[in-house]
C-alpha positions in Angstrom: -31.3 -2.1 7.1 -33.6 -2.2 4.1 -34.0 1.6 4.7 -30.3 1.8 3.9 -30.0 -0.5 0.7 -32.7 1.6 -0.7 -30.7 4.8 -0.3 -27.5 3.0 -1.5 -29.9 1.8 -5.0 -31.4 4.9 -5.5 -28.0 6.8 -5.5 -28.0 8.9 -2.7 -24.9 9.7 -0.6 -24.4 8.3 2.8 -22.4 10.2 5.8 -20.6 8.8 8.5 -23.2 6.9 10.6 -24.5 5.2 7.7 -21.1 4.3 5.9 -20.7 2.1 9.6 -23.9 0.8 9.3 -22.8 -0.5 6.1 -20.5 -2.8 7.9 -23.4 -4.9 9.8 -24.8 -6.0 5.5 -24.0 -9.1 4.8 -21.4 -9.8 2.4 -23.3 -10.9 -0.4 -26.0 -7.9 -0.2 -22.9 -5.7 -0.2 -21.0 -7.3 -2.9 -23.9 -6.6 -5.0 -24.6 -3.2 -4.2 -21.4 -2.2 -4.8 -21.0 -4.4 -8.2 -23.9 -3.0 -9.5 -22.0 0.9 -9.6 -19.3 -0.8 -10.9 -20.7 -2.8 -13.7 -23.0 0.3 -14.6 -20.1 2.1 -15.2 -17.1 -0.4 -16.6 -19.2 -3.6 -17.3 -17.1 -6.4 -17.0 -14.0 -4.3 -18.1 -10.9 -5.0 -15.3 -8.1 -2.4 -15.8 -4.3 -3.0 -15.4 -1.1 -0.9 -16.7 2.1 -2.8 -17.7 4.1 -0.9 -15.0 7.8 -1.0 -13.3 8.1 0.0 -9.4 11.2 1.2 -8.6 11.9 1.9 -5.1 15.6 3.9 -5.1 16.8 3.7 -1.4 15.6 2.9 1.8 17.1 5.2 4.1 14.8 6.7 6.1 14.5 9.6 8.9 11.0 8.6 10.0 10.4 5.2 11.9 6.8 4.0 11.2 6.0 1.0 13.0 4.0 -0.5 9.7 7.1 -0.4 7.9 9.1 -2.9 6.7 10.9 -1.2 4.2 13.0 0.9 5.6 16.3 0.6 7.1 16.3 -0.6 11.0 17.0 -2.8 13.0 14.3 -5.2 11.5 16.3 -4.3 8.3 19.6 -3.9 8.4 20.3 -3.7 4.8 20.9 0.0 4.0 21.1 1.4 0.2 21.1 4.4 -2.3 20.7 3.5 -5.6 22.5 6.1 -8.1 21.1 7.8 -10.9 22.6 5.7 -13.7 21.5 2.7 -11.6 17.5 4.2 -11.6 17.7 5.0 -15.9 19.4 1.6 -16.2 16.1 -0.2 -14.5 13.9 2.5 -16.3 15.4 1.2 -19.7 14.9 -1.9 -19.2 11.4 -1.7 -17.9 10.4 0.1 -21.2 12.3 -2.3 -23.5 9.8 -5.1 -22.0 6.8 -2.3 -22.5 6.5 -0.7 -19.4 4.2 2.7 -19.9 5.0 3.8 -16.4 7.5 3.9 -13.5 6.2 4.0 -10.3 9.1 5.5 -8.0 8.5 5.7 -4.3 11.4 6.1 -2.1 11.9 6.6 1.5 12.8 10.1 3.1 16.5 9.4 3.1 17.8 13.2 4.9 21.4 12.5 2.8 20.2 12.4 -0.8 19.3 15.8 -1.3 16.5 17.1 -3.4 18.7 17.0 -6.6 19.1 13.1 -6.0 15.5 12.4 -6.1 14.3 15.4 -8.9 17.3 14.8 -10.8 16.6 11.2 -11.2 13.0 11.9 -12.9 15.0 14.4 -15.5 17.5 11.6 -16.3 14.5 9.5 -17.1 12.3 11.7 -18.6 15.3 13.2 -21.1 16.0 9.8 -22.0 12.2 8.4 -23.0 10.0 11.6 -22.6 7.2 8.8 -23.5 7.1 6.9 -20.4 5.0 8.1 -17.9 6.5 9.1 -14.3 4.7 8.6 -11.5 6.7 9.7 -8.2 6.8 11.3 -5.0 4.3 10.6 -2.4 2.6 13.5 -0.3 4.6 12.2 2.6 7.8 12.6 0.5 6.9 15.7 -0.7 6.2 17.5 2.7 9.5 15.5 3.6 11.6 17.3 0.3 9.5 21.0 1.3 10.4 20.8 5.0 13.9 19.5 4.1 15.3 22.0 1.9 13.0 24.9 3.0 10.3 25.4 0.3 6.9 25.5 0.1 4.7 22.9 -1.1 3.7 25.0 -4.3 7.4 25.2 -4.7 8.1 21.6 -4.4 5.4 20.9 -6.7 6.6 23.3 -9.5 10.0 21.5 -9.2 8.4 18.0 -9.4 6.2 19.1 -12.9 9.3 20.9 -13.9 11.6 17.2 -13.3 9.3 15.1 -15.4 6.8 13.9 -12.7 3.3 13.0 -14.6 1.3 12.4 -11.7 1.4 11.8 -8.0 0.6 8.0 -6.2 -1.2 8.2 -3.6 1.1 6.7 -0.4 1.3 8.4 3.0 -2.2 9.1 3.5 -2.3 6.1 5.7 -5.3 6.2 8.0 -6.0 10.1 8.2 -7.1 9.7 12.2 -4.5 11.8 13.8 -4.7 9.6 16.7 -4.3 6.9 14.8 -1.3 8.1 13.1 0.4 9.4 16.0 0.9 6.0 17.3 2.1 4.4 13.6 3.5 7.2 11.6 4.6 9.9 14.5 6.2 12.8 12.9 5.1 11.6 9.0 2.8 14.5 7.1 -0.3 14.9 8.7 -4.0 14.5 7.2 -4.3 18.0 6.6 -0.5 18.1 4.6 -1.6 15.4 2.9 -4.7 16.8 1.9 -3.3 19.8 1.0 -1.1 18.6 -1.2 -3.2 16.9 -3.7 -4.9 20.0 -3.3 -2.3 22.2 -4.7 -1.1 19.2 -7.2 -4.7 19.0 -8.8 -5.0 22.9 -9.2 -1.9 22.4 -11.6 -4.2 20.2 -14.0 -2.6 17.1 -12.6 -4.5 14.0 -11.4 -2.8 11.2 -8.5 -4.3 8.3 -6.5 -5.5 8.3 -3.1 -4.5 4.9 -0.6 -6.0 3.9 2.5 -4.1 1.6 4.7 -6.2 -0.5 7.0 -6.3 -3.8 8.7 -3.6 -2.8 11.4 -5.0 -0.4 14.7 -7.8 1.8 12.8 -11.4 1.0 13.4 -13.9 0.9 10.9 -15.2 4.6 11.8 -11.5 5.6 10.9 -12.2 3.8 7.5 -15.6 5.8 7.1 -14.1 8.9 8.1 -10.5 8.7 5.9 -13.1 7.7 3.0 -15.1 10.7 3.2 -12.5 13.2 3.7 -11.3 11.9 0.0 -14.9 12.8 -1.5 -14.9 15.9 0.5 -11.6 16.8 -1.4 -12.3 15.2 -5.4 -15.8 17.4 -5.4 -13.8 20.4 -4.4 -11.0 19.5 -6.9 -11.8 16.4 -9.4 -8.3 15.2 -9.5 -7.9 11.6 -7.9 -8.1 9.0 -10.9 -8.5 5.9 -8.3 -8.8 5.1 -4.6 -6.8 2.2 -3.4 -7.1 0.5 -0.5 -3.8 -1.4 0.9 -3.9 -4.0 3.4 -2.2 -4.2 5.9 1.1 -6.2 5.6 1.9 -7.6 9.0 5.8 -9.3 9.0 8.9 -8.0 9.7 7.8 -4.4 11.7 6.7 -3.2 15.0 3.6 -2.9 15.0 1.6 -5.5 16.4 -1.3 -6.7 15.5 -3.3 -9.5 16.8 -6.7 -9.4 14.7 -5.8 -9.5 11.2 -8.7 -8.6 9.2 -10.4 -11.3 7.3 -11.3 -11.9 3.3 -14.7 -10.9 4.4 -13.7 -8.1 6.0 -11.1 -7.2 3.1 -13.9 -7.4 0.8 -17.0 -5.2 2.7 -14.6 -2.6 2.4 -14.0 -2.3 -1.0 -17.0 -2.7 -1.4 -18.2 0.0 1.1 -15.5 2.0 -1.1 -17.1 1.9 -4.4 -20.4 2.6 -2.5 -18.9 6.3 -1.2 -16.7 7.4 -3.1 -19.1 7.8 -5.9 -16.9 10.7 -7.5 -13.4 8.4 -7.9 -13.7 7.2 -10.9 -11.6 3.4 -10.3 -11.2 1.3 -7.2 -8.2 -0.5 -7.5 -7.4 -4.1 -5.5 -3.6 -3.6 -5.3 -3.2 -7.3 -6.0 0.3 -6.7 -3.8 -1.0 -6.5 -0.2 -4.6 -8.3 -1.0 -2.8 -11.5 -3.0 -4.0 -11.6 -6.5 -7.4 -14.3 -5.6 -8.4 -11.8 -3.6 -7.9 -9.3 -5.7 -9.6 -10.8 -8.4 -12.5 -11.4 -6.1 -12.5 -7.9 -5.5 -13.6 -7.0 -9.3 -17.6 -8.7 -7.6 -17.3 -5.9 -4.8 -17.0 -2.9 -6.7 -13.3 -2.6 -7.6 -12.6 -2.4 -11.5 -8.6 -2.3 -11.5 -5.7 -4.4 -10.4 -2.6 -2.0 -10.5 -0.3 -3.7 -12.8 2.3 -5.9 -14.1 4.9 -4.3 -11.5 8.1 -6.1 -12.0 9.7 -6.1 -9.1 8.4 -4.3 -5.7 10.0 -4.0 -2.4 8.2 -1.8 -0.1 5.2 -3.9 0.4 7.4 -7.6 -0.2 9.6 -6.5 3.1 6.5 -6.8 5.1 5.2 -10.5 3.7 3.8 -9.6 -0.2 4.5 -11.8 -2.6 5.1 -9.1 -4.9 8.8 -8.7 -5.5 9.1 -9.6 -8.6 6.1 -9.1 -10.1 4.2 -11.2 -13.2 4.3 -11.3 -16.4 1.8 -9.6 -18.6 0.4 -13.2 -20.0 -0.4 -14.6 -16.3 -2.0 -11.1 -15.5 -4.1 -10.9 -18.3 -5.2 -14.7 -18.8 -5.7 -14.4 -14.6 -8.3 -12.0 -15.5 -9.5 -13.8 -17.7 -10.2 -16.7 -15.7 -12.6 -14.6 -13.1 -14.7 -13.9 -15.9 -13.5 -10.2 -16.9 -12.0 -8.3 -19.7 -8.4 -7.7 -19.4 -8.2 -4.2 -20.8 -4.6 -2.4 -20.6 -4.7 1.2 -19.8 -2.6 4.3 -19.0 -1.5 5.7 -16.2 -4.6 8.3 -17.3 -6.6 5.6 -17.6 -7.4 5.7 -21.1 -7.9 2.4 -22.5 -4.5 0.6 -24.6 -5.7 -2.9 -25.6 -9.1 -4.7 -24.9 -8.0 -8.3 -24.8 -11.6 -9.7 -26.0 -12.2 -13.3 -26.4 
């Protein structure tokens, strides 16, 4: 293996066998290949934004066996929240000094495209300052294929609505085998794709997810990794890659082997090792638990999402994310691990350095 930590050092990209191989490292040789990229680039810097999720219904036309969100028969709770309800949270979150709402939604076939772009206007008329991150590429091929447009279309209408940038949700594991069994009939790896594709040649930047830990192997890791770098050298336009672990309650899919912290933390690791053209890794502290999360800033990742709020997608499944923490928990958290809290946008420029 020494062959391999020598290529890793010397800053030379692997391809798909080798990304495996980097599996059979031990976690400590890892960890340390990885934190050295990181620290060469961010020191002992650890990013978070002081963020509100809002997540406006949960009707949904798709049934994806990860979910836990959505309304089924694991969840019979059905709702719809209205505009004025949406602005009313949005307020809020900015009079407590939220710099960004993060709205995902599911793909509810009765709100029409109005309801969804017409809630980003309300918001963005109201407090043009706060930044608006919405729409997923799953909900955007959803909106496109829905009300008959094209995805350049949909995108104009999203920049045109308020939207700032684009998270990074859908892309689950980009396998199509793989998400024919979890996600069947959701966008596909190439929409997806194609989609931050056409967002980034507006000048825009979004995130890019991973989800894992469920039915992928690691080679479906490897290979949904590398079809990201393939994409930011052709485009430059993800800010951060984030993977999301698994969340395993209250949904149909079953999975015996859930993966373990080791296992959790070889692949952010392996992460930062790639995907040496995304700028951040983020440990979303809201499906790794915030320890782990924190651990995560020794394997390569440099950010921590943010303060949140209140979250309900990932909380349906298990997270203990719905309602958030407060800034002075997240910051002294970080802290604690031995880091430097530093606030940033949703750009990632840097807000507050919180030395000392």
């Amino acid at each position: 293996m020494q062959d391999l930590i020598e290529k890793v050092e010397s800053g030379n990209r692997l391809e798909q066998e080798e990304g495996e191989r980097l599996y059979e490292l031990d976690l400590l040789t890892l960890g340390r290949l990885a934190s050295t990229i990181r620290e060469g680039r961010y020191g002992r810097k650890s990013y978070f934004n002081v963020n509100r999720h809002i997540n406006p219904t949960n009707v949904c036309k798709d049934v994806c066996k990860f979910c836990a969100y959505s309304a089924s028969r694991k969840n019979p709770n059905p709702y719809t929240m209205s505009h004025e309800e949406i602005l009313s949270i949005a307020a809020e979150a900015r009079r407590r000094g939220a710099k960004e709402v993060h709205i995902v939604s599911a793909h509810n076939p009765e709100a029409g495209l109005d309801w969804y772009l017409g809630a980003f206007r309300r918001i963005k008329d109201a407090y043009p300052d706060l930044h608006v991150k919405a729409l997923t590429a799953a909900e955007v091929n959803f909106l496109a294929e829905s009300n008959g447009l094209s995805y350049r279309e949909m995108i104009d209408l999203m920049i045109e609505s308020g939207v700032d940038s684009m998270p990074g949700g859908g892309a689950e594991i980009f396998d199509e085998e793989v998400r024919d069994y979890i996600c069947k009939g959701k966008v596909s790896s190439e929409q997806w794709l194609e989609i931050h594709r056409l967002w980034h040649a507006r000048g825009r930047q979004s995130n890019a997810t991973m989800l894992f830990g469920h039915v992928e192997s690691r080679a479906h890791r490897i290979d949904h990794m590398l079809r990201l770098r393939r994409l930011q050298d052709e485009t430059g336009g993800f800010n951060a890659f984030i993977p999301l672990v698994y969340q395993r309650q209250n949904n149909f899919l079953k999975v015996e082997n859930f993966p373990t912290a080791q296992e959790i933390l070889k692949t952010y690791a392996i992460a930062r090792i790639l995907l040496d053209n995304i700028p951040h890794l983020k440990a979303y502290w809201v499906t790794s638990t915030v320890g782990l999360a924190l651990l995560a800033q020794e394997f390569g990742a440099d950010d921590l999402d943010g303060t949140i709020e209140r979250e309900s997608i990932q909380s349906a499944a298990g997270a203990a994310s719905a309602n958030g923490m407060a800034l002075e928990e997240f910051v002294s958290l970080i802290r604690n691990a031995g880091f430097i809290p530093v606030e940033r946008d949703s750009l990632y420029n840097e807000l507050h350095v919180y030395e000392g």
